[in-house]
TORKOL-4160 file (C-alpha; in steps of 0.2 Angstrom, whole numbers, padded with zeros to 4 digits, m for minus):
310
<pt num="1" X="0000" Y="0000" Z="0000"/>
<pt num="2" X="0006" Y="0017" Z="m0005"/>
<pt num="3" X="0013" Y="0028" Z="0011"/>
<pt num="4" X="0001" Y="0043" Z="0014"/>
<pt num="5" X="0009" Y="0060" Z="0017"/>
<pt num="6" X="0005" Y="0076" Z="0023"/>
<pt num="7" X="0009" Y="0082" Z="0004"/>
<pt num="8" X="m0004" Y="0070" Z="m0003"/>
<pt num="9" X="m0017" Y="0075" Z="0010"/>
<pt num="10" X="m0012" Y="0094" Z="0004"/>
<pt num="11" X="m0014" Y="0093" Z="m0013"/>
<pt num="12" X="m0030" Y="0085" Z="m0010"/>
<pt num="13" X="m0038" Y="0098" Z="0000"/>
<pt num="14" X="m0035" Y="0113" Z="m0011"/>
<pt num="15" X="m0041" Y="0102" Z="m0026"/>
<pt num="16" X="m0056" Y="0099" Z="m0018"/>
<pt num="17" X="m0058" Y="0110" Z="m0004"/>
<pt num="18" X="m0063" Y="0096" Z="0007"/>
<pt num="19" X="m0057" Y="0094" Z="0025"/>
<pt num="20" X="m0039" Y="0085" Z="0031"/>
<pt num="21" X="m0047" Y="0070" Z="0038"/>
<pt num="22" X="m0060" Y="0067" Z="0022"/>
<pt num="23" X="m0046" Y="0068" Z="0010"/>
<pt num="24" X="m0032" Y="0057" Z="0022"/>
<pt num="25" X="m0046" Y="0044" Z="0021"/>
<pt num="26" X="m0052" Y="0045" Z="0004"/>
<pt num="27" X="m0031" Y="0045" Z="m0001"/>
<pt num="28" X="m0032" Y="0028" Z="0011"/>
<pt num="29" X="m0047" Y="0019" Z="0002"/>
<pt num="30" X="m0039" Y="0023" Z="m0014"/>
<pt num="31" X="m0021" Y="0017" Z="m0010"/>
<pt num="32" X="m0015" Y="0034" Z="m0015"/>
<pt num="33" X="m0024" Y="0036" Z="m0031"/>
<pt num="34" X="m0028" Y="0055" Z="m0032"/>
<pt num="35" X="m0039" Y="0054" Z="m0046"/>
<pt num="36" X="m0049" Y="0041" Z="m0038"/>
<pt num="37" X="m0050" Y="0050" Z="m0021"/>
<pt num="38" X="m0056" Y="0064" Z="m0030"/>
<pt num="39" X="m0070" Y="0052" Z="m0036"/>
<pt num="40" X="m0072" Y="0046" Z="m0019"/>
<pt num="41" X="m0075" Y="0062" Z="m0011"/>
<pt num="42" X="m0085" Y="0068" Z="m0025"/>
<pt num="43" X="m0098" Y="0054" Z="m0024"/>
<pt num="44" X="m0098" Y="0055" Z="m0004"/>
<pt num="45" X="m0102" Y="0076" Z="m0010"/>
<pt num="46" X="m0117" Y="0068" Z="m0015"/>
<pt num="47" X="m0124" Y="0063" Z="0000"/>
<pt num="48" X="m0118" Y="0079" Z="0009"/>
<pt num="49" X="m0128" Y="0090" Z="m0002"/>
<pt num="50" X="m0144" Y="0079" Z="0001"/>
<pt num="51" X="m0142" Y="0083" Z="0019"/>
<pt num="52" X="m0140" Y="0100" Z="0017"/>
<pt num="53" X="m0155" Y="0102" Z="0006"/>
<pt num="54" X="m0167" Y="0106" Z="0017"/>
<pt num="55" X="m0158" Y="0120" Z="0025"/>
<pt num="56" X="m0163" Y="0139" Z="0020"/>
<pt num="57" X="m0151" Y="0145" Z="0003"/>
<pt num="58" X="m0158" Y="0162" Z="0004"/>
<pt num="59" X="m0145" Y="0174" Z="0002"/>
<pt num="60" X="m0135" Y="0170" Z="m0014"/>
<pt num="61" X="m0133" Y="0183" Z="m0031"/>
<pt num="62" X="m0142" Y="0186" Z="m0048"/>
<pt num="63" X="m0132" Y="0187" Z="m0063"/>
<pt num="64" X="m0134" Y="0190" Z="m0081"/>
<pt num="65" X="m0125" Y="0184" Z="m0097"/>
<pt num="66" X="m0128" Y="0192" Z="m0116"/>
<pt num="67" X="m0119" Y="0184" Z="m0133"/>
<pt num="68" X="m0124" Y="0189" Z="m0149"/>
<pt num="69" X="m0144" Y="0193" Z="m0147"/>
<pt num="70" X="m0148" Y="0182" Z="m0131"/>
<pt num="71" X="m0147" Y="0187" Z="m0113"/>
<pt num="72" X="m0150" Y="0176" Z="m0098"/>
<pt num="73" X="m0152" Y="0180" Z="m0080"/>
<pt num="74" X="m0150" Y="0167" Z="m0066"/>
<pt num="75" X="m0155" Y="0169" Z="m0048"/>
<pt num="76" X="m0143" Y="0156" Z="m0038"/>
<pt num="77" X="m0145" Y="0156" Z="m0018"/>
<pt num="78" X="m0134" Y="0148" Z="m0005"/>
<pt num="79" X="m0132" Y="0149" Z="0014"/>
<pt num="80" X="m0122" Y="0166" Z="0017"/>
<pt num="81" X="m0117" Y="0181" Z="0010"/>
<pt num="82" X="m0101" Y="0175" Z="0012"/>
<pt num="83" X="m0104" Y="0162" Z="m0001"/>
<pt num="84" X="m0112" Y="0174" Z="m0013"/>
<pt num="85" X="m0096" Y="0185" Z="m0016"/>
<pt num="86" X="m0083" Y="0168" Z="m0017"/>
<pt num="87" X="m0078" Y="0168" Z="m0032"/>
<pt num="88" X="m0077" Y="0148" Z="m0037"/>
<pt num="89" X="m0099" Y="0152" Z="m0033"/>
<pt num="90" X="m0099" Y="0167" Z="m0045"/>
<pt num="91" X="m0088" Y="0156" Z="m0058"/>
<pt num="92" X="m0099" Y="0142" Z="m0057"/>
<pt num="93" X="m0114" Y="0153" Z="m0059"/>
<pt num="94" X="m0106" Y="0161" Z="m0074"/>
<pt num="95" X="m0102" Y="0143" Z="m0081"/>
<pt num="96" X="m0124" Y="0139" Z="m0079"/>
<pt num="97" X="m0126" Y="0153" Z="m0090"/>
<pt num="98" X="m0115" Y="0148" Z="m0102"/>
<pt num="99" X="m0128" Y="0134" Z="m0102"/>
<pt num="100" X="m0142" Y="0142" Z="m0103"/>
<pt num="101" X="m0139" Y="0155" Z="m0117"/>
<pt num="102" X="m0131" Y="0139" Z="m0127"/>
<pt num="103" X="m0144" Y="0125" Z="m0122"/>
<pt num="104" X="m0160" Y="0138" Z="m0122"/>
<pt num="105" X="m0168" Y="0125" Z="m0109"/>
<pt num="106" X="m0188" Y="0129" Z="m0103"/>
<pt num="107" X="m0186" Y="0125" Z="m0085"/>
<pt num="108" X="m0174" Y="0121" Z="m0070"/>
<pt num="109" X="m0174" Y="0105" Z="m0072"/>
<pt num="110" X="m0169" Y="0103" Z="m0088"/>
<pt num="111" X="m0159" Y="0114" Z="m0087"/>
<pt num="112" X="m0151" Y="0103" Z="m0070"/>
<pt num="113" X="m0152" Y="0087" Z="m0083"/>
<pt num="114" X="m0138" Y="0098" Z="m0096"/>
<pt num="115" X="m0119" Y="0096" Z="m0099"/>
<pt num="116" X="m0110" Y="0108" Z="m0087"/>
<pt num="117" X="m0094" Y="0107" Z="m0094"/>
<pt num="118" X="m0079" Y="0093" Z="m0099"/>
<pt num="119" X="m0078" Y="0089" Z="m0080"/>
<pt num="120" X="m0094" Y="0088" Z="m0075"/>
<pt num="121" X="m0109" Y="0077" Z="m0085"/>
<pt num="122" X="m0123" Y="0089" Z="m0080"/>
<pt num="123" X="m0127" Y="0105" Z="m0071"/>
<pt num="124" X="m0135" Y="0094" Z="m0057"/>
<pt num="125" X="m0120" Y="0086" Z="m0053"/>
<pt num="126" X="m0109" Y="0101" Z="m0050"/>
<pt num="127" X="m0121" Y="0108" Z="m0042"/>
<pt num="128" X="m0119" Y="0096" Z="m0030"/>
<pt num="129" X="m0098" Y="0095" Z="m0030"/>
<pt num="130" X="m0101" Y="0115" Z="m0027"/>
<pt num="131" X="m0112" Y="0110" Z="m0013"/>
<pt num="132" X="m0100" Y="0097" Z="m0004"/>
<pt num="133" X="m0083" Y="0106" Z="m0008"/>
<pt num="134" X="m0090" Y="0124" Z="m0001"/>
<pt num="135" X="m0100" Y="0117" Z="0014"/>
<pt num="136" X="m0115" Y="0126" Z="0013"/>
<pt num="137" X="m0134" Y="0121" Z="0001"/>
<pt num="138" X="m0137" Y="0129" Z="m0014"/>
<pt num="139" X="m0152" Y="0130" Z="m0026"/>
<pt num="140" X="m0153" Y="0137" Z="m0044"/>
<pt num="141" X="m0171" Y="0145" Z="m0040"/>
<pt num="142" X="m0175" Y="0152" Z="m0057"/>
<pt num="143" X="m0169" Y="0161" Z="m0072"/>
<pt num="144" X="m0173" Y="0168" Z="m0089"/>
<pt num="145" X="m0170" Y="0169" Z="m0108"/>
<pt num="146" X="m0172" Y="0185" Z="m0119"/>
<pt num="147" X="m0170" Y="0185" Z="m0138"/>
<pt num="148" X="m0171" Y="0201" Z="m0147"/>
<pt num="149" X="m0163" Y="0218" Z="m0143"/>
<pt num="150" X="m0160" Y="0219" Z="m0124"/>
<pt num="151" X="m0150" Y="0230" Z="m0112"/>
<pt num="152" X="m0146" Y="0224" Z="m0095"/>
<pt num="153" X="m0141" Y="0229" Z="m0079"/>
<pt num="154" X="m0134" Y="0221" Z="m0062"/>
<pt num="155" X="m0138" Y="0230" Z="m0047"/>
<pt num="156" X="m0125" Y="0230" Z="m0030"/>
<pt num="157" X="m0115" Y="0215" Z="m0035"/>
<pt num="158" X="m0130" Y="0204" Z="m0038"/>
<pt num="159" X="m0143" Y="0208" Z="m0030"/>
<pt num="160" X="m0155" Y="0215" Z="m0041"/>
<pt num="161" X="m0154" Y="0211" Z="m0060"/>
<pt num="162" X="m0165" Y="0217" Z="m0075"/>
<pt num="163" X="m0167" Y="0213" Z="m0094"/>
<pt num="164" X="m0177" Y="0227" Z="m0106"/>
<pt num="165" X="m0182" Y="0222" Z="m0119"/>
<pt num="166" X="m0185" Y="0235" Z="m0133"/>
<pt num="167" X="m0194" Y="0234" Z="m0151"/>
<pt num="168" X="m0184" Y="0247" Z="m0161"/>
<pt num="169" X="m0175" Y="0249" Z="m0176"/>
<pt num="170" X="m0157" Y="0243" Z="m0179"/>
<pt num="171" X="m0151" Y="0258" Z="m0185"/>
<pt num="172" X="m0157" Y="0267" Z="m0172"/>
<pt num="173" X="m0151" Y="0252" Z="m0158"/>
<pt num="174" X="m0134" Y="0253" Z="m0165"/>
<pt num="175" X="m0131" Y="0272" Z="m0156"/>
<pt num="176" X="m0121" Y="0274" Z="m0143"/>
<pt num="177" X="m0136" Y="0286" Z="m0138"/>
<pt num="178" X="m0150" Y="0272" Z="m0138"/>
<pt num="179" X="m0138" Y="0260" Z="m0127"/>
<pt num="180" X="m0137" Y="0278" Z="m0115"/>
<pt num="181" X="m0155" Y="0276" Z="m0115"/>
<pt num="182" X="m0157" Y="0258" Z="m0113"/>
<pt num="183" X="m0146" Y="0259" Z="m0096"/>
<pt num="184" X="m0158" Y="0272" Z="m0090"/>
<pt num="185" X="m0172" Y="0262" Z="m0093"/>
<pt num="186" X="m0163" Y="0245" Z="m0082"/>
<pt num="187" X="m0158" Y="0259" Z="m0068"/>
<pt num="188" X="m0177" Y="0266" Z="m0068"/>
<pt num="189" X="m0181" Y="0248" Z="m0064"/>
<pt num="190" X="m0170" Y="0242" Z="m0053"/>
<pt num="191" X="m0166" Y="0260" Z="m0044"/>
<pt num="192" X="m0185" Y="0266" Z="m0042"/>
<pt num="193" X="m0200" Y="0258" Z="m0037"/>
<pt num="194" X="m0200" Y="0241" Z="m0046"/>
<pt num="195" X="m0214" Y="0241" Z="m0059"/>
<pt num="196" X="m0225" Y="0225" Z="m0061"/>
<pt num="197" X="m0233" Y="0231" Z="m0080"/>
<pt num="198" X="m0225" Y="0243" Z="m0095"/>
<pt num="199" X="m0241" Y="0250" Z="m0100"/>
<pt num="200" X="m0257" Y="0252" Z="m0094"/>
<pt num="201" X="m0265" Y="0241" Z="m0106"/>
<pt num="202" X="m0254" Y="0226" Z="m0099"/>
<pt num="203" X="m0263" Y="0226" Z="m0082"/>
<pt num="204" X="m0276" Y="0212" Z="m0081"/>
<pt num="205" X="m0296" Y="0218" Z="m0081"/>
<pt num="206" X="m0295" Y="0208" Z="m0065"/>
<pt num="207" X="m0281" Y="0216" Z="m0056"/>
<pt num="208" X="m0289" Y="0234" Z="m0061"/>
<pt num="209" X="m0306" Y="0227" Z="m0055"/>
<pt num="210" X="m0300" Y="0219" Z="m0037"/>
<pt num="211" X="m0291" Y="0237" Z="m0035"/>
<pt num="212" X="m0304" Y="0248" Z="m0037"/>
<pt num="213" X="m0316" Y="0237" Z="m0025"/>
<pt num="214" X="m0299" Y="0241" Z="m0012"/>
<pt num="215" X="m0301" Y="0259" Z="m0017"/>
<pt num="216" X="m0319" Y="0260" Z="m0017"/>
<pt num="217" X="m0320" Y="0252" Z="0002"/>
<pt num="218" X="m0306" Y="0263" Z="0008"/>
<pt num="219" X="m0316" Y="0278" Z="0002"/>
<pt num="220" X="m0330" Y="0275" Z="0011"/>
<pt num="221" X="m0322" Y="0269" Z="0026"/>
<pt num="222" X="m0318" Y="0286" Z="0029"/>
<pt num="223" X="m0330" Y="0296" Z="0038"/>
<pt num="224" X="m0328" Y="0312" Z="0027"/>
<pt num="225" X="m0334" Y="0304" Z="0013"/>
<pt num="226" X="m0349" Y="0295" Z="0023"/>
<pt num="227" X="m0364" Y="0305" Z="0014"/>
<pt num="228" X="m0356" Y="0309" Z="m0003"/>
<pt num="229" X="m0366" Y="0306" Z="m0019"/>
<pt num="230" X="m0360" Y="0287" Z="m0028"/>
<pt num="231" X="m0353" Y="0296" Z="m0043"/>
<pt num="232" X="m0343" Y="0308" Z="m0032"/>
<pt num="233" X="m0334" Y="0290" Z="m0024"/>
<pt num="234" X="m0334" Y="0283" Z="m0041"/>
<pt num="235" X="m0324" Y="0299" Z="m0045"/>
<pt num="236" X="m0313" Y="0297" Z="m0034"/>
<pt num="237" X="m0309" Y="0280" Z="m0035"/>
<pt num="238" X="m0304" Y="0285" Z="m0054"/>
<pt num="239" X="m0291" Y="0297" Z="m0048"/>
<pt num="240" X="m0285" Y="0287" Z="m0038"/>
<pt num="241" X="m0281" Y="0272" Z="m0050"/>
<pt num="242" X="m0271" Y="0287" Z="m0058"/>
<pt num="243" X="m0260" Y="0282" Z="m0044"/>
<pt num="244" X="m0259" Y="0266" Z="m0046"/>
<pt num="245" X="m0255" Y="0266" Z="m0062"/>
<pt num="246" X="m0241" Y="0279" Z="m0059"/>
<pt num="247" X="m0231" Y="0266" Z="m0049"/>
<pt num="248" X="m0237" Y="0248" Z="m0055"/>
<pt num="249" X="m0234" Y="0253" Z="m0074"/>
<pt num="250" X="m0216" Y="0257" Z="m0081"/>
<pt num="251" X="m0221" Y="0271" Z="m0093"/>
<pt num="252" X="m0231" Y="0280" Z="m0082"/>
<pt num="253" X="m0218" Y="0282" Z="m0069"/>
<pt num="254" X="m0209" Y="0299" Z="m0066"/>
<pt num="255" X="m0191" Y="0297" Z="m0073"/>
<pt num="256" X="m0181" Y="0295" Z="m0057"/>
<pt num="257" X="m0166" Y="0308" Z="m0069"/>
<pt num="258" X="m0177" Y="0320" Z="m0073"/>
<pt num="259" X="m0194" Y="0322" Z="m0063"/>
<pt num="260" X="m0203" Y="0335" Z="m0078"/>
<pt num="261" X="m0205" Y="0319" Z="m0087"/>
<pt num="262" X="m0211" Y="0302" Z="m0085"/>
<pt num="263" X="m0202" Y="0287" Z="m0094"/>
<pt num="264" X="m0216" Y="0287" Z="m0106"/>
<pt num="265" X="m0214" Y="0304" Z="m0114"/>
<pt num="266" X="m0190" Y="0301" Z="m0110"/>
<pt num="267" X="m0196" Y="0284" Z="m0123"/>
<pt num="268" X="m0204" Y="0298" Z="m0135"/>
<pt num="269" X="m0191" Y="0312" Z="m0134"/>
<pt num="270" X="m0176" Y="0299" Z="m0136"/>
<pt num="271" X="m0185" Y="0291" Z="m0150"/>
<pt num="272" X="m0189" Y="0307" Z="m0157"/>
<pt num="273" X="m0170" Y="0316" Z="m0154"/>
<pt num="274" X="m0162" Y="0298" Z="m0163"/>
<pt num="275" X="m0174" Y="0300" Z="m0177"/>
<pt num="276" X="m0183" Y="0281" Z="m0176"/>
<pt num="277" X="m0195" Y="0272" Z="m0168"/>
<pt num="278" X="m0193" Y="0264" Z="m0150"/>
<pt num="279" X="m0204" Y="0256" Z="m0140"/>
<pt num="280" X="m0201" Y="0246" Z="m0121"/>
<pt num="281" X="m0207" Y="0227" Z="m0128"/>
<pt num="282" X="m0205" Y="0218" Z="m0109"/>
<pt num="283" X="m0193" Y="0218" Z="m0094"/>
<pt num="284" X="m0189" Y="0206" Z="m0080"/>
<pt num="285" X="m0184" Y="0211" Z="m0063"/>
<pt num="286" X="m0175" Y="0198" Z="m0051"/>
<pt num="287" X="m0173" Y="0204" Z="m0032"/>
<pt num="288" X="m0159" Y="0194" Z="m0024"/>
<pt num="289" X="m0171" Y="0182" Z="m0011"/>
<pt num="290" X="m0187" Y="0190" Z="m0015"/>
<pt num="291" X="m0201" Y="0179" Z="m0007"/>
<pt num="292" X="m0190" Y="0167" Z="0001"/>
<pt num="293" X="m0188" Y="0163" Z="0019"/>
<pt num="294" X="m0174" Y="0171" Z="0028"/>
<pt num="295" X="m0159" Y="0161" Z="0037"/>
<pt num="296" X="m0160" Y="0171" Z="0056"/>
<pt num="297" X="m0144" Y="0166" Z="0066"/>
<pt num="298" X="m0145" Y="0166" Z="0085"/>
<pt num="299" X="m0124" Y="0173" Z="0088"/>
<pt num="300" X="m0128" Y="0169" Z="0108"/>
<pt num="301" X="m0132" Y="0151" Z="0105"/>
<pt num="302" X="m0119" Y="0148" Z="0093"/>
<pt num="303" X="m0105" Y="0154" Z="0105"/>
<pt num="304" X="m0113" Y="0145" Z="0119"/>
<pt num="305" X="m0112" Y="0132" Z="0108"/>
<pt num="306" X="m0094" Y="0133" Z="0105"/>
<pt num="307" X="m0088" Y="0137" Z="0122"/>
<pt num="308" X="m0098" Y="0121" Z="0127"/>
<pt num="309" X="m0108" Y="0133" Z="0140"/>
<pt num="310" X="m0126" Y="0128" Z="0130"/>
């Protein structure tokens, strides 16, 4: 049997990331073999990342990869911050990307079923190496796939990210000025208060209909309005859509540069100064985490924990 040394056990490690004692034993069961160790650990990753599965990934970042005329963007969530800004985790989220502007997969998990790369046979299974090697769960959660002309925009290192896409024409997409624009339009998204339609047109009869019911009870739930006339509430309620229309719909927002205009009538001018035609076709907006369970850590028990005083 081949002697194990420290050097071995080393090399192992930083291949890997493993801990000492997993990579002396895997060294030991293999005789030495490095490439089978590797194996070894990799397939004993396996069941690691099982049992971290059911603990709380929601930290984590949202990325964004364009080539030619296709953009994707990926929200990937793990354990801790920490995680989030290593950069093996943002190399590895780059590399699903890759995947997903080659491959065009519909969901996660066919998109988990792909080749990742020469290494690894499917996305799945390095997920799970990344998963055993950095110690903590990970989930890809979701993502997205724009064809056409598209501007994009990361916010804070991940964790916001936007894709516009824009129906305008190429001469007019190939100026300096309109990718000016464009950038303004992913900033007004991710920077103000997040839109959920472009225009007004795109919000369901059903959403306008459950909103003014809202509006129409919190009218008259006020006393001051207790012996106005129907119409008078039914007035009012129409104004006040006005307002809701004003945050829920992109082009009826007040431009967050320039607060004369809204982004509506900045689409016009710009289209109008670069002598075309431009028009906001859809946009996605992922918020690092939005809607998921938070990890809450209790320091005082994890000391006492440590210090054996729990």
């Amino acid at each position: 049997m081949a002697a194990i040394t420290a050097k071995m056990v080393n090399e192992l490690r930083a291949k890997t990331g493993a801990g000492m004692m997993e990579c002396k034993k895997a060294l030991v069961e293999t005789e030495g073999n490095f490439d089978e160790a590797i194996k070894v650990l990799r397939e004993k990753g396996l069941g690691k990342a099982d049992k971290k599965a059911g603990r709380i990934a929601a930290e984590g970042v949202v990325d964004i990869y364009t080539e030619g005329n296709t953009a994707a963007m990926i929200e990937v969530n793990a354990e801790t911050d920490f995680v989030a800004k290593n950069d093996t985790f943002k190399a590895f989220v780059k590399g699903i990307l890759k995947v997903l502007v080659e491959k065009k997969p519909a969901t996660v998990e066919e998109l988990k079923a792909l080749p990742y790369d020469a290494d690894f046979e499917t996305v799945e299974a390095k997920l799970k190496d990344m998963i055993f090697t950095i110690g903590e769960n990970m989930n890809i959660r979701r993502f997205v796939i724009v064809d056409g002309t598209t501007a994009t925009y990361i916010h804070g290192g991940g964790i916001a990210g936007v894709i516009v896409k824009f129906d305008v024409d190429e001469a007019v997409a190939a100026k300096a000025e309109f990718a000016e624009f464009a950038k303004n339009i992913c900033l007004q998204i991710a920077a103000g208060t997040p839109p959920t339609y472009v225009n007004k047109e795109d919000v369901p009869a059903s959403v306008l209909a459950e909103e003014k019911e809202i509006l129409m009870a919190q009218i008259k739930n006020d006393e001051k309005n207790a012996n106005k006339p129907e119409q008078i509430i039914a007035k009012m309620v129409e104004g006040r859509i006005g307002k809701f229309y004003e945050k829920a719909c992109l082009v009826e927002q007040i431009y967050v540069k320039d607060d004369s205009m809204t982004i509506g009538k900045y689409v016009a001018a710009t289209a109008k100064e670069l002598g075309g035609s431009i028009k906001i076709d859809s946009f996605v907006l992922y918020e690092k985490g939005e809607g998921l369970e938070k990890r809450e850590d209790d320091f005082a028990e994890e000391i006492a924990k440590l210090t054996g005083k729990a």
